[in-house]
C-alpha positions as CSV (number, residue, x, y, z in Angstrom):
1,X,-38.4,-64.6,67.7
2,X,-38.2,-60.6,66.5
3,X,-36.5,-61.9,63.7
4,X,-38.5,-64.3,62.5
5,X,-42.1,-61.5,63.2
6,X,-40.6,-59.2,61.2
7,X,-39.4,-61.5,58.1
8,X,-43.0,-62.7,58.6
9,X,-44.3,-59.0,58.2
10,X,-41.6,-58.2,54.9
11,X,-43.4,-61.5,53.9
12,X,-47.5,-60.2,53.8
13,X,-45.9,-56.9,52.6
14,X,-44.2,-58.7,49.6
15,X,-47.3,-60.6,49.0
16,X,-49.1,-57.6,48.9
17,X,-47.1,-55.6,46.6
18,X,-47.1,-58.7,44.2
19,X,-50.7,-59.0,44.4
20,X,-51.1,-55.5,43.6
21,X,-48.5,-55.9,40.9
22,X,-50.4,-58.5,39.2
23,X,-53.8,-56.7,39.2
24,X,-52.6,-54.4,37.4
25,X,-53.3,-51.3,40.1
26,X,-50.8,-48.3,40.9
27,X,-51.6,-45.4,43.6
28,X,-51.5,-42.0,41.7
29,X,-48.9,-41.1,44.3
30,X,-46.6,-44.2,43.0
31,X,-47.6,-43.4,38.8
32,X,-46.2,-39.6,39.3
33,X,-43.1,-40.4,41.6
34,X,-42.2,-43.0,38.8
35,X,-42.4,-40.1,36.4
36,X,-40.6,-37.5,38.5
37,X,-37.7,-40.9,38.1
38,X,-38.0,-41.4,34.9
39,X,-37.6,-37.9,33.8
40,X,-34.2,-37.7,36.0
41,X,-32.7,-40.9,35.2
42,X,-34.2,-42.8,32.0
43,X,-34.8,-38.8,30.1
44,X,-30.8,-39.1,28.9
45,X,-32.1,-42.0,26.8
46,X,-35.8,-41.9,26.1
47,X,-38.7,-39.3,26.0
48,X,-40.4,-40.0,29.1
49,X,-43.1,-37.4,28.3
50,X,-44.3,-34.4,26.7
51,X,-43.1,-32.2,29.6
52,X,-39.3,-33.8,29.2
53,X,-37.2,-30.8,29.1
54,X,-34.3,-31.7,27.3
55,X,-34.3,-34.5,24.3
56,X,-32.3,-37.7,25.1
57,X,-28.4,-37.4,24.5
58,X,-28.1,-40.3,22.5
59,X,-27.6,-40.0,18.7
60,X,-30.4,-43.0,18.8
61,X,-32.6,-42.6,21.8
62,X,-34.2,-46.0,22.9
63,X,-37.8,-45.9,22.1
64,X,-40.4,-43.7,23.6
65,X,-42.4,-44.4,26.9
66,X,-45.2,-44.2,24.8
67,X,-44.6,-46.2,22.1
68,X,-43.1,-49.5,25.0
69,X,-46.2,-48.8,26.9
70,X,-48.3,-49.7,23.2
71,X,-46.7,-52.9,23.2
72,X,-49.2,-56.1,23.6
73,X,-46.6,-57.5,25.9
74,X,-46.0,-54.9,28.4
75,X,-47.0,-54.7,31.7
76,X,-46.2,-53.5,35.3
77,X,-44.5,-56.9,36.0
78,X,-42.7,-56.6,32.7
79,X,-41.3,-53.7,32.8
80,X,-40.6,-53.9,36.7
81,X,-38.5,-57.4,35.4
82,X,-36.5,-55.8,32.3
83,X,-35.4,-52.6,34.7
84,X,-34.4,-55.4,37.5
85,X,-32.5,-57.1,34.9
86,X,-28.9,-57.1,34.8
87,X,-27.9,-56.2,31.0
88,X,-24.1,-58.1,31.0
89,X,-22.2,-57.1,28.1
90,X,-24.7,-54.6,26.5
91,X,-23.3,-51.3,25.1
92,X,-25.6,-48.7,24.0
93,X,-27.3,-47.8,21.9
94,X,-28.1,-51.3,20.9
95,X,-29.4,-52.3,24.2
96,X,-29.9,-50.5,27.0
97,X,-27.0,-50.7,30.2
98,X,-28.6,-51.9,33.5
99,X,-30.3,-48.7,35.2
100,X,-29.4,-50.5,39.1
101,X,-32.9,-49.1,40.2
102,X,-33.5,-49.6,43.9
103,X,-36.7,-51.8,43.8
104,X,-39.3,-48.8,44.8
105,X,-37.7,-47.2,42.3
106,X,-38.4,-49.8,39.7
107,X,-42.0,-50.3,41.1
108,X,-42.5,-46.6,40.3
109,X,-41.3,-46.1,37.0
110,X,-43.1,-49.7,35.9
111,X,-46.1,-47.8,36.7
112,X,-45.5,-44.7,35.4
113,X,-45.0,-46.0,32.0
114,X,-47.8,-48.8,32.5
115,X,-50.0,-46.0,33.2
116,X,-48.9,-45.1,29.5
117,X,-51.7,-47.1,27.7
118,X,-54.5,-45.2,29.5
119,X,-53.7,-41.5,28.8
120,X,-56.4,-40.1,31.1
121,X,-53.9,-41.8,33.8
122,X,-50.6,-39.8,32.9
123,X,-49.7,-37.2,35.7
């Protein structure tokens, strides 16, 4: 019976986060913690933001946060479902490896760079 309460309770909170997810809504908390991540993991590849420290390593870098978060077909679940994505048989820097983000971490970065198309939002 604990069990089965608390898959009930992961349930609502799953619900929950997809609801939020699909609204379109981030916490400022959850925007700057995904841009705290993706300055230390996705930076080696991609300008994240004008206060990256260091430009990306690559001879190509992928494209810029700003310029995915331009895209008519980007949003929080779309970018949550591309980093969640495993990227088989991909070499850079044609396509980028699979990042294996933890799902909060993937949340937070999604909205990070949603937050992207509204500048007023960036941290």
């Amino acid at each position: 019976m604990k069990h089965l309460v608390q898959a009930f309770i992961v349930g609502l909170l799953t619900v929950h986060a997809n609801h939020v997810w699909a609204e379109g809504t981030a916490e400022p908390a959850q925007i700057r913690e995904g841009h705290r991540l993706a300055l230390q993991i996705c930076s080696a590849c991609h300008i994240v933001g004008s206060d990256q420290q260091s430009a990306p390593i690559m001879r190509r870098p992928g494209p810029r946060f700003a310029e995915i978060a331009r895209r008519r077909d980007v949003s929080p679940r779309s970018i949550r479902a591309f980093l969640q994505t495993r990227h088989v048989g991909t070499t850079p820097p044609s396509e980028m490896p699979n990042p294996q983000l933890l799902n909060g971490q993937a949340d937070a970065i999604a909205s990070y760079l949603a937050s992207l198309k509204d500048r007023r939002r960036v941290p």
